[in-house]
DRENVO-839088 format. One record per atom (N, C-alpha, C, O): residue number from 0; residue in three letters; z, y, x. Coordinates in Angstrom, 1 decimal, always signed. Each point is the difference from the previous one (the first is absolute). Example, Ala and Ser with C-alpha at 12.3 -4.5 7.8 and 13.67 -1.06 7.14 Angstrom:
BEGIN
R  num  residuo      zz      yy      xx
R    0      ALA    +7.8    -5.7   +13.2
R    0      ALA    +0.0    +1.2    -0.9
R    0      ALA    +0.0    +1.2    +0.9
R    0      ALA    +0.7    +0.0    +1.0
R    1      SER    -1.4    +1.1    -1.4
R    1      SER    +0.0    +1.1    +0.9
R    1      SER    +0.8    +1.1    -0.8
R    1      SER    +0.1    +1.1    +0.5
// end
This chain:
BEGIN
R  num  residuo      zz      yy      xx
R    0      UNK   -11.9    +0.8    -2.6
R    0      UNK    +0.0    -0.6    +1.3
R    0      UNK    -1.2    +0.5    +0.8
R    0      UNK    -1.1    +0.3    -0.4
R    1      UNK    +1.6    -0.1    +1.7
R    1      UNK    -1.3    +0.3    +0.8
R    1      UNK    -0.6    -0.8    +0.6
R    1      UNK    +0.5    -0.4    +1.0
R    2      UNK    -1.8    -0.2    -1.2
R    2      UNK    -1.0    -1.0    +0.2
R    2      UNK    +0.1    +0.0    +2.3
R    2      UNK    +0.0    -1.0    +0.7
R    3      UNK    -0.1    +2.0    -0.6
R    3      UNK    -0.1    -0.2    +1.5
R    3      UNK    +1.4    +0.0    +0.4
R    3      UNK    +0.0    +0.2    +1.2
R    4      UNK    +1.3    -0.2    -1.6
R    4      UNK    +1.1    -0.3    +0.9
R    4      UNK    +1.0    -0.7    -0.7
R    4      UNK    -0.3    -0.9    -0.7
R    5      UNK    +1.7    +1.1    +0.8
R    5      UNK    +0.9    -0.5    -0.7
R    5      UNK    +0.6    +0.7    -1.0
R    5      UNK    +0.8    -0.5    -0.8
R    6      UNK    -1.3    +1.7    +0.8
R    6      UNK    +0.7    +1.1    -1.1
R    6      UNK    +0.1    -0.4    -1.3
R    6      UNK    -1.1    +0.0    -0.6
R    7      UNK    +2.2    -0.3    -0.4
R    7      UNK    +0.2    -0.4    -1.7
R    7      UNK    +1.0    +1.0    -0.1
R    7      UNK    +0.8    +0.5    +0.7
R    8      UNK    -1.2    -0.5    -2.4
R    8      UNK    +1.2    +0.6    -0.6
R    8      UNK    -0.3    -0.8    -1.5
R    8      UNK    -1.1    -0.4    -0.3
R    9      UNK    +2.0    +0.2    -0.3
R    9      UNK    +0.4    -0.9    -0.9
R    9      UNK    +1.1    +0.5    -1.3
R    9      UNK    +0.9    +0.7    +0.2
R   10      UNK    -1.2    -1.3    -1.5
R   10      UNK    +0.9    +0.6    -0.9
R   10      UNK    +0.1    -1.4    -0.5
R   10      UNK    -1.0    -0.8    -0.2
R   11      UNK    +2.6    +0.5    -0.2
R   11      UNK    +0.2    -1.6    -0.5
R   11      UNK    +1.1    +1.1    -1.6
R   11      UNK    +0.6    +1.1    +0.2
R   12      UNK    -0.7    -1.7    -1.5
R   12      UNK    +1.0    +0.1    -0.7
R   12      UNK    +1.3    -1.7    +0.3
R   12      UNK    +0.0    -1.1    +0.3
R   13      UNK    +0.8    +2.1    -0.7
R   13      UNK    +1.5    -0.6    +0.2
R   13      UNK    +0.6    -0.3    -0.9
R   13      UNK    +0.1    +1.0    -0.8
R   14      UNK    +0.5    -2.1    +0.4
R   14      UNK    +0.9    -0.4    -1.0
R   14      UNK    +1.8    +1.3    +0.0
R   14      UNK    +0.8    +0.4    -0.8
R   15      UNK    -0.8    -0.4    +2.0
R   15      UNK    +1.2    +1.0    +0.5
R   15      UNK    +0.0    +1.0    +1.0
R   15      UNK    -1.0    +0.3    +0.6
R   16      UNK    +1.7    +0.0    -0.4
R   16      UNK    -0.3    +1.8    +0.9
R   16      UNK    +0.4    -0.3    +1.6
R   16      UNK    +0.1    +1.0    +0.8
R   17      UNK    +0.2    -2.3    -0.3
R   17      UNK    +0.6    -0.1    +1.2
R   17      UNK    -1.3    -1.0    +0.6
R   17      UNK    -0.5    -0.9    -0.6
R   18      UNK    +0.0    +1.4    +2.1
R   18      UNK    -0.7    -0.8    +1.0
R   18      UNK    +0.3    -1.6    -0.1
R   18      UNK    +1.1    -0.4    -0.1
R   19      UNK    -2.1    -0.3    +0.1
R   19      UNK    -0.3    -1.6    -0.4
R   19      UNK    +1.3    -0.5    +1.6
R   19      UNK    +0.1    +0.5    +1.1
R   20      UNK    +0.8    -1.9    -1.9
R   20      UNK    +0.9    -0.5    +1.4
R   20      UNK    -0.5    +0.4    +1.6
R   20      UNK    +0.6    +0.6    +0.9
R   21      UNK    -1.7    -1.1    -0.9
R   21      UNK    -0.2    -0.3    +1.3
R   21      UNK    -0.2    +1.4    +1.2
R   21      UNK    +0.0    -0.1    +1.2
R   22      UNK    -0.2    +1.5    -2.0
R   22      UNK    -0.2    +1.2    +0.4
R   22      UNK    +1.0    +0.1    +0.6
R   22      UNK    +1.0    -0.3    -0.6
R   23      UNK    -1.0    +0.9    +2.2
R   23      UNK    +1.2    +0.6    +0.4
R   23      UNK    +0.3    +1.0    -0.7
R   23      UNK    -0.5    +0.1    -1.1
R   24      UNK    +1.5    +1.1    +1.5
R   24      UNK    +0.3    +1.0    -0.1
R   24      UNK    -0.3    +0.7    +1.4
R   24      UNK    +0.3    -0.5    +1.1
R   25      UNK    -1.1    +2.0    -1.1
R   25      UNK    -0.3    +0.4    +1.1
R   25      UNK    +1.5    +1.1    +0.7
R   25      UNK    -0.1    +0.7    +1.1
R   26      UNK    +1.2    -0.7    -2.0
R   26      UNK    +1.1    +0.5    +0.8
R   26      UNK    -0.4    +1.7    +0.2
R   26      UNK    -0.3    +0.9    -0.8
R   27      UNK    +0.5    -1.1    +2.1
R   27      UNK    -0.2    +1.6    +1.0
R   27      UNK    -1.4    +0.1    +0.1
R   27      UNK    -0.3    +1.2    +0.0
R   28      UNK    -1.0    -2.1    +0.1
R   28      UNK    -1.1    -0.2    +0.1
R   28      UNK    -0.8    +0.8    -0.6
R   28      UNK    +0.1    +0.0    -1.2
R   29      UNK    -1.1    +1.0    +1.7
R   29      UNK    -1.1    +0.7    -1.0
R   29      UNK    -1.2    -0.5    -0.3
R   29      UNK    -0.7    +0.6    +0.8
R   30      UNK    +0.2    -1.3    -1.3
R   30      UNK    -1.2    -0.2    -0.9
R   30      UNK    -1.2    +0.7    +0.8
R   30      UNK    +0.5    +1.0    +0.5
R   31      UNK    -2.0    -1.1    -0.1
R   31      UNK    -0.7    +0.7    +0.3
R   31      UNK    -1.0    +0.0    -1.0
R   31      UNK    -0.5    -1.1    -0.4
R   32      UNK    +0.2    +2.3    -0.1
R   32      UNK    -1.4    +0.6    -0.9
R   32      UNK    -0.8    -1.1    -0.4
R   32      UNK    -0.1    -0.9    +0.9
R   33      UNK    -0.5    +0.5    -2.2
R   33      UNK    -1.1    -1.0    +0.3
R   33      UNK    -1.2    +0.6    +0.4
R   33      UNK    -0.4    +1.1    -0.4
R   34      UNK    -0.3    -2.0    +1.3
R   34      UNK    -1.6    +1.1    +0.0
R   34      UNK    -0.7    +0.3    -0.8
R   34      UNK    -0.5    +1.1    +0.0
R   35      UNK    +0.5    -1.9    -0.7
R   35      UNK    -1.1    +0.3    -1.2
R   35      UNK    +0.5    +0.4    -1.2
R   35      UNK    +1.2    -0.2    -0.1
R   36      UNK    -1.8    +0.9    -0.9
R   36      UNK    +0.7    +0.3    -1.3
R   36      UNK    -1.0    -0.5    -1.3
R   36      UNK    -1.2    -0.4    +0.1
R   37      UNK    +2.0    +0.4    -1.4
R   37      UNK    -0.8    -0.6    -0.5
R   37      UNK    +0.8    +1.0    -1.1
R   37      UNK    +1.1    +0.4    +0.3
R   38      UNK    -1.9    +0.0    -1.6
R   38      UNK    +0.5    +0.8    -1.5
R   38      UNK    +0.7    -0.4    -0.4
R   38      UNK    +0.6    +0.8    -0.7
R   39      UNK    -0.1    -1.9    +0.8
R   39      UNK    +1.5    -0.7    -0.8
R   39      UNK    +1.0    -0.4    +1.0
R   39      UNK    +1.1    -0.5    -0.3
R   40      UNK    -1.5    +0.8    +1.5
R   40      UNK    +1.2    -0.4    +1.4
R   40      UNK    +0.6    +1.8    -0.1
R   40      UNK    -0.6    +1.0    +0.5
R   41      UNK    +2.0    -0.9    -1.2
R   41      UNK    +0.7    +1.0    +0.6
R   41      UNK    -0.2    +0.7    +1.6
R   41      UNK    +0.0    -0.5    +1.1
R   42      UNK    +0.0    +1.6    -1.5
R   42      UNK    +0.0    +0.6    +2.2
R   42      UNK    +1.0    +0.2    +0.4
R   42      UNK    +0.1    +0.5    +1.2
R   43      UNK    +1.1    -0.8    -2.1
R   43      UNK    +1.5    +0.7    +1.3
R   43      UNK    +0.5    -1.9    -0.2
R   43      UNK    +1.1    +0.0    +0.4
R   44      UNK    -1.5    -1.0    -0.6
R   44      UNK    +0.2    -1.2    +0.2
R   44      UNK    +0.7    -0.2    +1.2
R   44      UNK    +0.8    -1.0    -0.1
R   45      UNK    -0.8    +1.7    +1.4
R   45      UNK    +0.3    -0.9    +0.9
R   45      UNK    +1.1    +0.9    +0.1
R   45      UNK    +0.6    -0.4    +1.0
R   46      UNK    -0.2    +1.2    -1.3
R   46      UNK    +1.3    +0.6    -0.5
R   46      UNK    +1.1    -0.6    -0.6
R   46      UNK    +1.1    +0.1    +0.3
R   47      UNK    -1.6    -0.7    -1.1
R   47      UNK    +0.6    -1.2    -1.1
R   47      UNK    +0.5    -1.1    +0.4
R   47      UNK    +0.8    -0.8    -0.5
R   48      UNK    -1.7    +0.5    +1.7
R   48      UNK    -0.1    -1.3    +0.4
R   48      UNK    +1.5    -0.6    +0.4
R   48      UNK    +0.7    +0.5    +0.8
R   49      UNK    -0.3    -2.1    -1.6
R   49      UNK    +1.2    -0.4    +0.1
R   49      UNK    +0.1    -1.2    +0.7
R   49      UNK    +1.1    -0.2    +0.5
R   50      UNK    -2.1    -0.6    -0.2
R   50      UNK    -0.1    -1.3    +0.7
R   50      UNK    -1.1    -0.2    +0.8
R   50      UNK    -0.8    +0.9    +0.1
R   51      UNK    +0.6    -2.1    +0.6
R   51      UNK    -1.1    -1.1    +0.5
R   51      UNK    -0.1    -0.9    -0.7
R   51      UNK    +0.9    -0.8    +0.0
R   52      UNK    -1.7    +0.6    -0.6
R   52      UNK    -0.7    -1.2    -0.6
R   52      UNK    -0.9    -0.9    +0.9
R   52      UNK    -1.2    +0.1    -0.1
R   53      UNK    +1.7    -1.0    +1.0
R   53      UNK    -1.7    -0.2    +0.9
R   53      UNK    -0.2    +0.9    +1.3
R   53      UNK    +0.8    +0.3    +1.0
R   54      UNK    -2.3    +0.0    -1.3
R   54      UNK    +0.1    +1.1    +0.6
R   54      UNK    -0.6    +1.2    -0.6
R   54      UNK    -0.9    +0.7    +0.5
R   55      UNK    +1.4    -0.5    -1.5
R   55      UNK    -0.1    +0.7    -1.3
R   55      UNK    +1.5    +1.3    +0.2
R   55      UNK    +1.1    -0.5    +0.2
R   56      UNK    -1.3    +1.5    -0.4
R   56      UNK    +0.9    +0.8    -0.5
R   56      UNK    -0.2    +0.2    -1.6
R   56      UNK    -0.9    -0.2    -0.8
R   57      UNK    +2.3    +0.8    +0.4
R   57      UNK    -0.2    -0.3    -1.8
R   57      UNK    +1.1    +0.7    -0.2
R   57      UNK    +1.0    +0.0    +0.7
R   58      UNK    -1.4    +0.5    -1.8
R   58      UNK    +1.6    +0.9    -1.3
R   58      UNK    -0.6    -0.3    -1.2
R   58      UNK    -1.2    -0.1    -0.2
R   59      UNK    +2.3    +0.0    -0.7
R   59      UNK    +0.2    -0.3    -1.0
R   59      UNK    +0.0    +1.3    -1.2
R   59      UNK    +0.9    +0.8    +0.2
R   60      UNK    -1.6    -0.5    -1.1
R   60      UNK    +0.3    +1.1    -1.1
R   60      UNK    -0.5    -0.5    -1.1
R   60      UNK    -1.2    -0.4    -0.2
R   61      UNK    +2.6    +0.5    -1.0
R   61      UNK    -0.7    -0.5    -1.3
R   61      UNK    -0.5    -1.3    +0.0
R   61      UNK    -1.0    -0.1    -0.8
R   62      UNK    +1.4    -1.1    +1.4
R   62      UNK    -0.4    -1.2    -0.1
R   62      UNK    -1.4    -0.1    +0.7
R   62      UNK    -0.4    -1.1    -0.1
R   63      UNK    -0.3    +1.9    +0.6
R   63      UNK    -0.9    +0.5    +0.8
R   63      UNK    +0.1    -0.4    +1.7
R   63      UNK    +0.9    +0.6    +0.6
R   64      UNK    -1.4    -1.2    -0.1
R   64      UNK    +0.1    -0.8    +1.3
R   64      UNK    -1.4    +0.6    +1.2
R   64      UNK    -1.1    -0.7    +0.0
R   65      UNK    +1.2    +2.1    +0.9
R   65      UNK    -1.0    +0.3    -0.1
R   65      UNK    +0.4    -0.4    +1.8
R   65      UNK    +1.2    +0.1    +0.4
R   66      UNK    -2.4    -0.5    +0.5
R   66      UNK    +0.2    -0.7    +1.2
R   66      UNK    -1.5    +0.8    +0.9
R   66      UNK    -1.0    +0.5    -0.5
R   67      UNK    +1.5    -0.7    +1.7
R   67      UNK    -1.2    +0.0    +0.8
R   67      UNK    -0.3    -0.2    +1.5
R   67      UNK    +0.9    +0.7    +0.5
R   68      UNK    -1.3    -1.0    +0.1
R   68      UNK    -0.2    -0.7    +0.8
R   68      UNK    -1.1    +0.8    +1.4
R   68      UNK    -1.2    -0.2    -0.2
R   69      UNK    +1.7    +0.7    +1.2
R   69      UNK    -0.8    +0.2    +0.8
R   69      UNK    -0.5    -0.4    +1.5
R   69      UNK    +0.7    -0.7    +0.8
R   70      UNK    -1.6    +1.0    -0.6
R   70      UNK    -1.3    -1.0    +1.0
R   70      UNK    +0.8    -0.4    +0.8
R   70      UNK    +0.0    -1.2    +0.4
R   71      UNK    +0.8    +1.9    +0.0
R   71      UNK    +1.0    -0.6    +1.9
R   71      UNK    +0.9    -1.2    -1.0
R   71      UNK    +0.1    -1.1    +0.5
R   72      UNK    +0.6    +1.2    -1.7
R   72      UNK    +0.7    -0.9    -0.5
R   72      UNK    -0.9    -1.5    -0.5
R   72      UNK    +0.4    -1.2    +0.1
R   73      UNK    -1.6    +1.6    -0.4
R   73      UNK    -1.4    -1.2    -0.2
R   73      UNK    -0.3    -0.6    +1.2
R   73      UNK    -0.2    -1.2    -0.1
R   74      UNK    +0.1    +1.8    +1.3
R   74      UNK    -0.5    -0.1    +1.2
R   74      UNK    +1.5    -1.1    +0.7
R   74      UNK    -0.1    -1.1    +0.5
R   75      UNK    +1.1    +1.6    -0.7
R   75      UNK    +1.2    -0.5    +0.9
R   75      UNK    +0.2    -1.4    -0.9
R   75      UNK    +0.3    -1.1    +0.6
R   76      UNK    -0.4    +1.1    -1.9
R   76      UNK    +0.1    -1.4    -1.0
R   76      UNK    -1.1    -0.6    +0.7
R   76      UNK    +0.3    -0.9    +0.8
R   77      UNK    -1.1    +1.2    -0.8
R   77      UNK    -1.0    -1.6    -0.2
R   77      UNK    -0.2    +0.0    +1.6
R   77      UNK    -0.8    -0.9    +0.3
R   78      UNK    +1.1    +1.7    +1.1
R   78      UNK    +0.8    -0.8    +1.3
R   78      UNK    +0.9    -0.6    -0.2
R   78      UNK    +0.1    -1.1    +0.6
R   79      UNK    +1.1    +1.4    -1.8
R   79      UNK    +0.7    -1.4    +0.0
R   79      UNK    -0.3    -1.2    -0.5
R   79      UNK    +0.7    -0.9    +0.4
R   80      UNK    -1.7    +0.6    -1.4
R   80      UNK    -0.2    -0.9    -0.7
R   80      UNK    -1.3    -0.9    +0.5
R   80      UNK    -0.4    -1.0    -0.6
R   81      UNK    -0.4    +1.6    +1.8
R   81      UNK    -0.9    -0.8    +0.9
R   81      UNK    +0.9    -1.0    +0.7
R   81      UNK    +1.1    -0.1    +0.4
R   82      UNK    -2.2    -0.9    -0.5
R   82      UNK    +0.8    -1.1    +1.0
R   82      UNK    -0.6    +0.6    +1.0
R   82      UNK    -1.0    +0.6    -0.1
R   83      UNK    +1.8    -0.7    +1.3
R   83      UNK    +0.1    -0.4    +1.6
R   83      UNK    -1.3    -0.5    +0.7
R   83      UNK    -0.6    -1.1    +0.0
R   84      UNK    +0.1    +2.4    +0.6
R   84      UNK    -1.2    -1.1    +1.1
R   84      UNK    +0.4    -0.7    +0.9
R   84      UNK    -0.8    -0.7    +0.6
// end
């Protein structure tokens, strides 16, 4: 995670090989790059990428649940989740 913005990337193990219920499916949709990288975050990931989680992108490999999340997607969540001045 990057300390000054919203940038994450994330690795969950999986009981099974398919995106958790609540994940859309991104369809026609392309995934963008995560910013940051980390030695165990794959780099062609957003290639892979099969769903929305949130506001999480995510694919599935090997019961392997690898996600990530960038600043405009961090930035645009928590304007929605501010209350109202």
């Amino acid at each position: 995670m990057r300390t000054t913005g919203g940038e994450r990337v994330l690795k969950a193990r999986l009981s099974g090989d398919k995106l958790p219920e609540y994940c859309e499916p991104l369809q026609e949709k392309k995934a963008p790059d995560p910013e940051i990288s980390a030695s165990w975050f794959p780099s062609d990931t957003a290639g892979q990428a099969q769903g929305r989680c949130g506001s999480y992108y995510a694919s599935v490999e090997d019961h392997t649940l690898y996600a990530w999340q960038t600043n405009g997607d961090w930035t645009a969540e928590n304007r929605r989740s501010s209350p109202a001045e």
